[in-house]
N, C-alpha and C positions, 0 to 999 in steps of 0.2 A: 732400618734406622740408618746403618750404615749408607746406603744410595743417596736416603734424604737430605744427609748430610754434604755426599757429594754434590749434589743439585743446588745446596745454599751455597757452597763456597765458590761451584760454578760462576751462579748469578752473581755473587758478589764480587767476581773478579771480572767478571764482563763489564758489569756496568760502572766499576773504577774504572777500567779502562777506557769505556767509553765518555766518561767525564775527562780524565785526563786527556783525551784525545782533544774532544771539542773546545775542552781551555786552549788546550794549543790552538790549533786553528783561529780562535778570537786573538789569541796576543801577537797571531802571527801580520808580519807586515803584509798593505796590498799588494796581491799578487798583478803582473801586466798580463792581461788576456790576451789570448794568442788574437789576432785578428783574422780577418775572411779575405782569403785570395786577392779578391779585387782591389782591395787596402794595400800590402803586402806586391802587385803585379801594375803597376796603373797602366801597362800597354792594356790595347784590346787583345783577351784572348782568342786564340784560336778553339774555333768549335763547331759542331757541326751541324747542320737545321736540313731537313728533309722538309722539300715544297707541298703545295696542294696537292700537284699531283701525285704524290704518294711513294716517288718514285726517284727525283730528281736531288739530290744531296747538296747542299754549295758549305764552303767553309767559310766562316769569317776571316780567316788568315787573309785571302784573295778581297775582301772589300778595299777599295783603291783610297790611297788618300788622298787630299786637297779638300774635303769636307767631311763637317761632321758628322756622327755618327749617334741616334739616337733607338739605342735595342730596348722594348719594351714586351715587358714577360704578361701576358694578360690570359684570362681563359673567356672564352667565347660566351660564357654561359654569366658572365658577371654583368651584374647590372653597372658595377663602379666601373668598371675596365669597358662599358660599353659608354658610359657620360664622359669618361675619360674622351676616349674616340673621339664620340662627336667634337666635345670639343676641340680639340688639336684640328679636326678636321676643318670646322669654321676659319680657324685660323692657317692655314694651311700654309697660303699663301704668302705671309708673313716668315713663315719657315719652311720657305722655300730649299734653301742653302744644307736642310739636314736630310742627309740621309735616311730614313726609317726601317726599323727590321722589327718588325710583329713577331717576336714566338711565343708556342706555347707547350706545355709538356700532354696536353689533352690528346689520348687516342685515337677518338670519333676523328677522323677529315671530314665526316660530312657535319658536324657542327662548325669546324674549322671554317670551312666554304662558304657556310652560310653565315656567319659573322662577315668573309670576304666578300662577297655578295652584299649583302644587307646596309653595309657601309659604302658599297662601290670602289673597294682598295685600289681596282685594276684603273680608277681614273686619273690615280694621283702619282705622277709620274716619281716622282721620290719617296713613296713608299716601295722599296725596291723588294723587301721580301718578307714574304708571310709564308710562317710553317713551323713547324713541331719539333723542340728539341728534343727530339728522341731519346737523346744520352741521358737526358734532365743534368746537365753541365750547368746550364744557368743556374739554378736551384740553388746549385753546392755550393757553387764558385761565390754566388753575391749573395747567400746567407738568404735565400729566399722566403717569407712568412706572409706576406699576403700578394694579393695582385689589386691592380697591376701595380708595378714594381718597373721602374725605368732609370736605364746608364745610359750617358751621356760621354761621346767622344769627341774629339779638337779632332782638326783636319789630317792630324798627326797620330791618330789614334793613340792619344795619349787622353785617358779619366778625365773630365773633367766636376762630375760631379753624378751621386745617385741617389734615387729618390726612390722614397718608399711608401707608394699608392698615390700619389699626386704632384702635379707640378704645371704650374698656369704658362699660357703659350707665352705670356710677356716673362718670363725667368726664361725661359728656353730662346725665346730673340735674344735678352740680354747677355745670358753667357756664348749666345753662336757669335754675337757681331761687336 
């Protein structure tokens, strides 16, 4: 009888508390949520992408300025991140003046490849680099939830704007020029 009793004053003290808790929380004012790095940093980070060849490392640190800079997080295997593609690609030519940098956090290189392949990357002289952010940097940095997922740099590598899963080549002329 004795235990029983303990076990009722238990529960009854729990769940006061936890009432009192969560009134708190309702009368409390909004809180300001912490924001994601690339909020908080608007240079381009440094970071680090391993190429096709499996082998080859470049930093972003080293991408030179005088043009923009458009890093797009996609995976090979998406059908959105592949209409994406195409499309940017039709227009390519219009956005000539941006930079490109393909990554992705995907393992396989030989899916990697064949997304590079399939699309012909090696013909578009301004898509400078395709390959695998190994660290998964991007992910953290830009609060990453779906693909593709694309940041936008000025020639200063200073943010100009990020998009999450879409963005038409005419928004992407209009903020390069």
């Amino acid at each position: 009888m004795k235990n029983f009793l303990s076990i009722i004053m238990l529960a009854f003290f729990f769940t006061s508390s936890y009432a009192q808790e969560k009134e708190e929380v309702k009368n409390k004012p909004a809180q300001i949520v912490d924001s994601l790095p690339y909020q908080k940093y608007p240079a381009l980070p440094a970071f680090n992408i391993i190429l096709l060849d499996s082998n080859t490392i470049v930093n972003t640190y080293n991408i030179p300025e005088g043009k923009p800079t458009l890093i797009m997080f996609f995976d090979p295997e998406c059908s959105h991140c592949q209409a994406v593609t195409k499309k940017l690609l039709e227009h390519i030519d219009s956005l000539k003046d941006i930079r490109f940098y393909l990554i992705t956090s995907v393992h396989d290189f030989n899916k990697i490849r064949s997304f590079y392949n399939e699309y012909h990357l090696a013909d578009y002289k301004n898509i400078e680099v395709v390959g695998r952010d190994y660290e998964y940097f991007f992910i953290t940095y830009y609060g990453i939830k779906y693909v593709p997922d694309m940041v936008l740099y000025d020639g200063h590598k200073k943010l100009v704007k990020f998009f999450e899963g879409h963005v038409t080549t005419s928004e992407l002329y209009s903020l390069t020029h």
